[in-house]
VOZAZA-458997 format. One record per residue (C-alpha): chain; x, y, z. Coordinates in nm, 2 decimals. Each point is the difference from the previous one (the first is absolute). Example, Ala and Ser with C-alpha at 12.3 -4.5 7.8 and 13.67 -1.06 7.14 Angstrom:
2
A:1.23:-0.45:0.78
A:0.14:0.34:-0.07
! end
This chain:
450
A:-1.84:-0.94:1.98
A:-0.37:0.07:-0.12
A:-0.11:-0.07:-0.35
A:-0.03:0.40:-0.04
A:0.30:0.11:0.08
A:0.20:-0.24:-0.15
A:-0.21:0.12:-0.28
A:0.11:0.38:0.08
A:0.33:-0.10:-0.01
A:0.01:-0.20:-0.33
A:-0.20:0.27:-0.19
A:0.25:0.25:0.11
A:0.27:-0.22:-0.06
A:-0.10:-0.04:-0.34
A:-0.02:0.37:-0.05
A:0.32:0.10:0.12
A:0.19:-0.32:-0.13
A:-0.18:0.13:-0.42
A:0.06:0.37:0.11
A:0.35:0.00:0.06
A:0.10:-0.19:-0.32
A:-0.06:0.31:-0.21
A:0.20:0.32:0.26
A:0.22:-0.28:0.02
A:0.14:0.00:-0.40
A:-0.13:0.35:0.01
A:0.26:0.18:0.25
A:0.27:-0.19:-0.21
A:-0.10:0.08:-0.31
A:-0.06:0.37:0.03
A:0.37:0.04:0.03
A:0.08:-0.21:-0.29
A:-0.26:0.25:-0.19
A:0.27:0.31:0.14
A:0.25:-0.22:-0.18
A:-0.12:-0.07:-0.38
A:-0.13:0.35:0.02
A:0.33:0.17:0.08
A:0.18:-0.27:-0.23
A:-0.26:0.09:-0.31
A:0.10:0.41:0.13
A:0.32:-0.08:-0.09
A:0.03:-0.18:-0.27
A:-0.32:0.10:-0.17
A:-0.06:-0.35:-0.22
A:-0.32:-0.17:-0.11
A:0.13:-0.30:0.13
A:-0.02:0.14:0.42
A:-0.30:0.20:-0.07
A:-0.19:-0.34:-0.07
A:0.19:-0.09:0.29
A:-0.16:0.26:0.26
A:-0.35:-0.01:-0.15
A:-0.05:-0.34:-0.02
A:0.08:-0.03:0.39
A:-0.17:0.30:0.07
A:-0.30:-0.17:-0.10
A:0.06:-0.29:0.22
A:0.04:0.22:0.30
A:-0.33:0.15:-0.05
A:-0.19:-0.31:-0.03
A:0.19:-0.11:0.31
A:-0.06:0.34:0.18
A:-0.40:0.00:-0.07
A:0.06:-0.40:0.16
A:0.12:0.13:0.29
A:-0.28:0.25:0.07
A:-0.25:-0.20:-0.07
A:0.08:-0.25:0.25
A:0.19:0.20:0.26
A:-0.40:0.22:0.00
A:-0.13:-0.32:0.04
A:0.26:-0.12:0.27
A:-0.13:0.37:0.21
A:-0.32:-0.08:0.00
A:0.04:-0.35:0.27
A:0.20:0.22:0.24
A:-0.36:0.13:0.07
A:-0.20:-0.31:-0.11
A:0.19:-0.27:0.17
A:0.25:0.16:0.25
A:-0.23:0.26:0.13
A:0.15:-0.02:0.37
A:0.34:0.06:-0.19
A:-0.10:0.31:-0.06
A:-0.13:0.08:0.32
A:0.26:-0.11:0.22
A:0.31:0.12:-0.24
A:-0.17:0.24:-0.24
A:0.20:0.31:0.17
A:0.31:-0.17:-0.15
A:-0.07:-0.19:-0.28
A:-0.20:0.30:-0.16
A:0.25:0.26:-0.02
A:0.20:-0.26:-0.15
A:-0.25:-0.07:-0.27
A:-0.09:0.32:-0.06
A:0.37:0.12:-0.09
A:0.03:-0.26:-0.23
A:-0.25:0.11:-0.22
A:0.08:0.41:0.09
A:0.40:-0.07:-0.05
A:-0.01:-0.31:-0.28
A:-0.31:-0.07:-0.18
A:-0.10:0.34:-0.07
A:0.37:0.04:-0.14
A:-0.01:-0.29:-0.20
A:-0.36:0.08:-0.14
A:0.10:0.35:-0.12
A:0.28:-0.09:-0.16
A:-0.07:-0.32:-0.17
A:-0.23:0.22:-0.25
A:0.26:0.21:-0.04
A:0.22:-0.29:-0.07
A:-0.23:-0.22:-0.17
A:-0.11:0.29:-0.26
A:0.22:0.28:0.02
A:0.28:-0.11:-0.20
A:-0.09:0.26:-0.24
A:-0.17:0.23:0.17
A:0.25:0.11:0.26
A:0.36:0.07:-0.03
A:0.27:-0.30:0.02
A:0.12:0.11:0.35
A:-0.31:0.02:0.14
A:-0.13:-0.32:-0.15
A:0.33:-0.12:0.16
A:-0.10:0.15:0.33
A:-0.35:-0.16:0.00
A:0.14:-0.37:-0.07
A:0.25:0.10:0.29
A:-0.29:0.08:0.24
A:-0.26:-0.32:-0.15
A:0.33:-0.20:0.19
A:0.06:0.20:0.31
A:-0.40:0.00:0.07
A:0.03:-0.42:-0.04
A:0.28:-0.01:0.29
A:-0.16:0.29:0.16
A:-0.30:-0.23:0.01
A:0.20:-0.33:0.14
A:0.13:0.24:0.24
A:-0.35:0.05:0.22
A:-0.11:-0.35:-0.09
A:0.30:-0.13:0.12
A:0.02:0.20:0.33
A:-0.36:-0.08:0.11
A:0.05:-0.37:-0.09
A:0.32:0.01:0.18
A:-0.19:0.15:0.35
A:-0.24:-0.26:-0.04
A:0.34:-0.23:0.04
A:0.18:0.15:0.22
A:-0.19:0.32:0.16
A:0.18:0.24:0.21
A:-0.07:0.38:0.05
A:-0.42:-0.05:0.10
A:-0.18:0.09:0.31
A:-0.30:-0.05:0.18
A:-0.33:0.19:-0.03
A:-0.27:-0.12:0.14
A:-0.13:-0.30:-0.24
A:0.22:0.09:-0.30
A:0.35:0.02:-0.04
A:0.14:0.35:-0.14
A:0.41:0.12:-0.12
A:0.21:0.11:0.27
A:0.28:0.06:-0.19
A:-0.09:-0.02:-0.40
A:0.41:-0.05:-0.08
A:-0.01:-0.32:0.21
A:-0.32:-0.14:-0.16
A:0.13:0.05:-0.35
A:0.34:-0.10:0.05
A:-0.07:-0.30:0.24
A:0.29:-0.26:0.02
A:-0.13:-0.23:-0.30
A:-0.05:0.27:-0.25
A:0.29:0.09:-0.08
A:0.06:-0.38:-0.12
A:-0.33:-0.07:-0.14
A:0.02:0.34:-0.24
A:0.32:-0.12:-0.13
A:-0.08:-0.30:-0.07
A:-0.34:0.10:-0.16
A:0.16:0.24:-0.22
A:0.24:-0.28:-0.11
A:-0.22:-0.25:-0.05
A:-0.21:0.24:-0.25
A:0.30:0.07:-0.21
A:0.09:-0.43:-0.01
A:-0.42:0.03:-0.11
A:0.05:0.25:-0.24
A:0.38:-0.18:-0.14
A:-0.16:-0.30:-0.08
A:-0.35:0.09:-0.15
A:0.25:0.21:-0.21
A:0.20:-0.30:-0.06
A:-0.22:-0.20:-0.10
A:-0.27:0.15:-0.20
A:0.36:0.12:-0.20
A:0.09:-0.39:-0.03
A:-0.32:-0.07:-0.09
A:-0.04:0.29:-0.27
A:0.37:-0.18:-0.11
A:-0.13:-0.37:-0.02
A:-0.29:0.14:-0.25
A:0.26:0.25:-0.20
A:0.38:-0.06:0.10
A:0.10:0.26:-0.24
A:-0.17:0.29:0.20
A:0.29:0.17:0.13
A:-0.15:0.27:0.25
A:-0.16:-0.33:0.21
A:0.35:-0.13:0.01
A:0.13:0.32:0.21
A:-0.30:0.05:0.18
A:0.06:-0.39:0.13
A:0.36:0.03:0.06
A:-0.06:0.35:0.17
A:-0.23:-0.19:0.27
A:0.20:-0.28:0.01
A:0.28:0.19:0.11
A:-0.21:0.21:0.27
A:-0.14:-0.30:0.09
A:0.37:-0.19:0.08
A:0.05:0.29:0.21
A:-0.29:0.05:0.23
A:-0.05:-0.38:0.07
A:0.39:0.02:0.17
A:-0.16:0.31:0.21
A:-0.32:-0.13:0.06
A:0.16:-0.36:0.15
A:0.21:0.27:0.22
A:-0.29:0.21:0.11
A:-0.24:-0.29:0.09
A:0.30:-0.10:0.22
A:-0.04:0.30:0.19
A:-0.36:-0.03:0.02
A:0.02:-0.33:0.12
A:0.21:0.09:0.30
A:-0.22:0.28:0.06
A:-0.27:-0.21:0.00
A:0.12:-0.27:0.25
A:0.08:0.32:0.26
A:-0.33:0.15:-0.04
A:-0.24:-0.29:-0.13
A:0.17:-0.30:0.14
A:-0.34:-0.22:0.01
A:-0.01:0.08:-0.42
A:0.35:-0.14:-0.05
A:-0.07:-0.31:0.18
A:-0.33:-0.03:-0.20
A:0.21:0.03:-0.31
A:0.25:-0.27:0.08
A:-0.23:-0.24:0.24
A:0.20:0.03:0.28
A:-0.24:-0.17:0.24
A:0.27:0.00:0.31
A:0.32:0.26:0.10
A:0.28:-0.13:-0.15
A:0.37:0.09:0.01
A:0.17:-0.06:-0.31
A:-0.32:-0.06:-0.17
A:-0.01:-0.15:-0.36
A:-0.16:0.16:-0.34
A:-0.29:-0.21:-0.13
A:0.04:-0.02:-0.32
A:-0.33:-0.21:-0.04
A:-0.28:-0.14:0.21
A:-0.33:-0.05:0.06
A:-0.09:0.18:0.30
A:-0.22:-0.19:0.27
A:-0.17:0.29:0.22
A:-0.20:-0.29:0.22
A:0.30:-0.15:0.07
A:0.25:0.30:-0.03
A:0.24:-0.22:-0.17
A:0.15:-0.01:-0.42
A:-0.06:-0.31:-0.14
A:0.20:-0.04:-0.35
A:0.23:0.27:0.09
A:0.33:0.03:-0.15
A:0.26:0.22:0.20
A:0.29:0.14:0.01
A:0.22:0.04:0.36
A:0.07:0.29:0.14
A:-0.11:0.19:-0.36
A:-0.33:0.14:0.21
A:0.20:0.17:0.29
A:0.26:0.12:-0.24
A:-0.23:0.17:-0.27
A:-0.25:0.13:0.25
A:0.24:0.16:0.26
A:0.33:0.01:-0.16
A:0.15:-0.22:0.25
A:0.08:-0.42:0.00
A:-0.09:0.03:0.43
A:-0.36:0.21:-0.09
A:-0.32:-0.08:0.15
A:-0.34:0.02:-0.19
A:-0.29:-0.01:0.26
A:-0.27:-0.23:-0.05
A:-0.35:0.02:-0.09
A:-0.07:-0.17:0.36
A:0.14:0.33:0.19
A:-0.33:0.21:-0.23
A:-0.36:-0.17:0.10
A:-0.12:0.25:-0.28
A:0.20:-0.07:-0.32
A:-0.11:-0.02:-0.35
A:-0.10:-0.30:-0.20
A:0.33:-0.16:-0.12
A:-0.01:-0.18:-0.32
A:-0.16:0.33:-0.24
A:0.31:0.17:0.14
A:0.24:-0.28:0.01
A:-0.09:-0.09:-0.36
A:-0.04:0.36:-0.14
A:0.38:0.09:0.14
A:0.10:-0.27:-0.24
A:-0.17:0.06:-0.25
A:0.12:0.34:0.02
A:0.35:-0.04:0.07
A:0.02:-0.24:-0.30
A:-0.14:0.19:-0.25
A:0.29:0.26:0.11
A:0.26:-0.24:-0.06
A:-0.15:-0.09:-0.34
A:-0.04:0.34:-0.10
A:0.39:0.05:0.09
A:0.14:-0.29:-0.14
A:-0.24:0.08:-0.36
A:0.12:0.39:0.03
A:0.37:-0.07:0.00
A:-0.04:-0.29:-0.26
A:-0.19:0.24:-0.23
A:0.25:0.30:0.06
A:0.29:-0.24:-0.16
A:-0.20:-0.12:-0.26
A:-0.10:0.33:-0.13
A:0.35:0.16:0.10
A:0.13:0.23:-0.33
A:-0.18:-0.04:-0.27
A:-0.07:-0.38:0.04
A:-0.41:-0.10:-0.08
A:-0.10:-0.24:0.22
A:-0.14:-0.37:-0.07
A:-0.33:-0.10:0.00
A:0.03:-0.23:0.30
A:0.11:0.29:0.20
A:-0.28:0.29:-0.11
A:-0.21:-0.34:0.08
A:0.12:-0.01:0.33
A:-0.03:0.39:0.03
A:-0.31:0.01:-0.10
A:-0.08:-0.25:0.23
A:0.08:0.24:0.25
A:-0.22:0.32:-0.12
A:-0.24:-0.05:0.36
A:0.30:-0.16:0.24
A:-0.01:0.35:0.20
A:-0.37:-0.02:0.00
A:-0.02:-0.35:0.18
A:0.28:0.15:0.21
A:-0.13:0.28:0.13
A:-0.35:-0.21:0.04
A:0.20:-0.23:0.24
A:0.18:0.29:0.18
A:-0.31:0.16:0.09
A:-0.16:-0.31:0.12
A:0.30:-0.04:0.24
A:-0.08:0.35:0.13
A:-0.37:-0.03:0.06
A:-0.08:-0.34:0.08
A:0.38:0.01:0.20
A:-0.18:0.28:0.20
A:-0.31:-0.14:0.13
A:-0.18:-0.03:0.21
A:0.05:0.38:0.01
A:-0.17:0.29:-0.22
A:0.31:0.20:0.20
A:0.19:-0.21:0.18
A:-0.02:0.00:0.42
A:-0.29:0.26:-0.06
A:-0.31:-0.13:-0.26
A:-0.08:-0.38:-0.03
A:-0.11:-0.04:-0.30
A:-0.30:-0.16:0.11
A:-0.13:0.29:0.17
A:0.06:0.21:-0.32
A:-0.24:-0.19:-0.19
A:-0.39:0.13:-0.04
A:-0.33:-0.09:0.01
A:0.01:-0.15:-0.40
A:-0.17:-0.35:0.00
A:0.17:-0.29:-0.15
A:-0.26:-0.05:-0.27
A:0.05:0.41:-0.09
A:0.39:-0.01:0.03
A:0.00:-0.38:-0.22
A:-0.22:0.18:-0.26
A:0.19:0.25:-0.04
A:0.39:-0.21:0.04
A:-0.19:-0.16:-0.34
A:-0.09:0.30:-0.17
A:0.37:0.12:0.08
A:0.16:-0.33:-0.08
A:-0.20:-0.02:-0.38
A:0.04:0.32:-0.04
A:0.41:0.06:0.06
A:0.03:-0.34:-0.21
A:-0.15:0.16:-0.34
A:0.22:0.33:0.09
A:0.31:-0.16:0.00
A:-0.07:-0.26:-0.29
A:-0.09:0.35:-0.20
A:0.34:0.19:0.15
A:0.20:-0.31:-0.11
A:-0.14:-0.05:-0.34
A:-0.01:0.39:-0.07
A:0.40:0.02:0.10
A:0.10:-0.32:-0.15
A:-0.12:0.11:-0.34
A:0.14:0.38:0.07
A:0.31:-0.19:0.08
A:-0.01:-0.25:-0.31
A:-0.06:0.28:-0.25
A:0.29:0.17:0.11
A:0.11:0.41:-0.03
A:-0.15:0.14:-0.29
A:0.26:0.27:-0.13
A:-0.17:0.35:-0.10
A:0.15:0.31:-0.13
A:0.10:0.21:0.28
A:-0.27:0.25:0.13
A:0.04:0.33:-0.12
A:0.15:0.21:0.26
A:-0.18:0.21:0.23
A:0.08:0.39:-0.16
A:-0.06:-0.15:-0.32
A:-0.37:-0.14:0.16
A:-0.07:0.35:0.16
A:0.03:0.16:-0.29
A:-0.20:-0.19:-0.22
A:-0.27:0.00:0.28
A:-0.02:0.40:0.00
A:0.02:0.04:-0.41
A:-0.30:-0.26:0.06
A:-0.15:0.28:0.23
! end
């Protein structure tokens, strides 16, 4: 691999792998915003209006996050995957293009309304807006997803000349992985979203333990969060065995299975030798591998030796770990935090520790699940039709290094000023206001001011 486009590669690995932190707790957390807002329409208290507006504000720093980098992100499909574009453009435009028609626009026009209108507009219709701020975010996965997904596992395209063009849109958009890979998407952004919550609550708790409305916001996301992990496990299991039919060399990547074996073992641990296609250190358990992969104690995993073009092992080998440990943490601290804040119990310091702890676990999750996608993938753009060596452009390796720095300093002060800005949003806590006046009261007052 040349220096450039391993260059190419890392810069928009970079992107993607910063981008995708932000729509990540953003899908989630739009729907917990449709929640405190309906709960404060009920109940009408000081106490959830602090609630709403405090994550309100979060959202929007999050949201402007995500734009910001996802712009950026746009911008290399024509910088350093220019032959992307020309070879699948026909498909991966449209797809693109009704993100931002369907979603983004959505989300933009209503997050002003959601953001400012709260006494402007009537209740139901502020309702409505907060209600469409959350569709737009899943709207948004949806397309993402669905192109992503065809890059995966693409079905439905045809031949036209150099390029390759939709012959049946339905098949391109629901291709055999995206089903799957949506799911668990959408999942993983409301784990994201549970534990921010969580955590920034625990840590508001650990500065004032007497502050009441943290103390239901964190046992509120607790409790989602104990009952999406279960799902989650279940829905990766699906998308595993989905992945072995349709991606078989990514599964063996992901388990360094060097050779076919029947009744193959799970690798717990090792250290995968690529030269040698061997595990050195590796710590195993019998028949585990064949049973979890396929169901089945008699299953056979192909190895890597069947694909000469596979992808590098240990990122994906490691990342699947990493990934599928955090899971397990953020189960076993879910539950364990749902019984220690069950009735009106306030939990101990050791435990909105360990919570707190927590606050990024479905960041470093996702992180790992996405580097099991696209480094799993390669070395295909779209797999069995664009290597991604011959997406790459014409960018030098000095012009792509200087500008991987540029990105890398940059991103680095971004997220040190994200953190510090939602720590201390966090830390202060939900500042309770009188209720705003309500909206016929407002109009009124604005034509007598007429």
């Amino acid at each position: 691999m040349n220096d450039a486009l391993l260059l190419a590669r890392a810069q928009f690995g970079i992107n993607i792998g910063f981008h995708i932190l932000f729509p990540a707790l953003t899908i989630g957390l739009a729907w917990y915003l449709v929640a405190f807002r309906l709960s404060y329409q009920r109940h009408r208290d000081a106490a959830r209006l602090a609630r709403y507006r405090l994550w309100v504000k979060i959202f929007a720093l999050t949201f402007a996050m995500g734009v910001v980098t996802g712009i950026v992100m746009s911008f290399q499909f024509g910088t350093n995957w220019p032959r992307y574009m020309t070879t699948v453009g026909a498909i991966a435009g449209p797809l693109l293009s009704y993100e931002v028609l369907t979603a983004f626009f959505l989300e933009a026009t209503f997050l002003g309304v959601m953001l400012f209108g709260m006494e402007r507009v009537p209740d139901w219709v502020h309702i409505t807006a907060s209600l469409l701020v959350a569709v737009g975010t899943t709207v948004s996965a949806f397309w993402i997803l669905a192109l992503n997904s065809w890059m995966q596992t693409p079905t439905g395209q045809v031949r036209s000349g150099d390029q390759w063009i939709a012959g049946d849109w339905m098949k391109v958009i629901f291709n055999p992985s995206f089903p799957y890979r949506f799911c668990h998407m959408v999942i993983a952004s409301g784990l994201t979203a549970s534990f921010v919550i969580a955590g920034l609550s625990a840590w508001r708790m650990l500065r004032m333990p007497s502050d009441a409305g943290a103390r239901r916001t964190l046992r509120l996301a607790l409790v989602t969060a104990a009952i999406l992990t279960p799902v989650q496990i279940f829905v990766g299991d699906q998308h595993g065995l989905n992945t072995l039919e349709h991606q078989p060399a990514k599964i063996a990547a992901i388990e360094a299975i060097w050779h076919t074996e029947h009744r193959a073992p799970l690798t717990l641990f090792a250290i995968p030798d690529e030269e040698h296609k061997r595990n050195d250190y590796a710590i195993e358990l019998p028949y585990a591998g064949s049973l979890i992969l396929t169901h089945s104690l008699d299953g056979t995993i192909r190895g890597l030796d069947e694909f000469p073009r596979h992808a590098p092992v240990a990122p994906v080998f490691f990342a699947f770990r990493i990934m599928v440990g955090i899971g397990i943490l953020m189960l076993l601290v879910s539950w364990w935090g749902t019984w220690e804040t069950r009735g009106r119990r306030q939990p101990g310091r050791t435990t909105l520790w360990i919570v707190a702890a927590f606050t990024f676990a479905g960041w470093i999750a996702v992180d790992a699940g996405w580097i099991v996608t696209e480094v799993g993938r390669q070395p295909w753009l779209v797999t069995g039709i664009l290597a991604t060596a011959d997406g790459a452009g014409d960018a030098s390796g000095a012009e792509l290094g200087a500008s991987l720095t540029g990105y890398i300093l940059t991103y680095v002060v971004m997220f040190i000023a994200y953190i510090v800005v939602l720590t201390h949003m966090a830390g202060e806590g939900a500042r309770e206001e009188p209720p705003p006046t309500s909206w016929p009261a407002t109009a009124t007052a604005a034509k007598k001011a007429r």
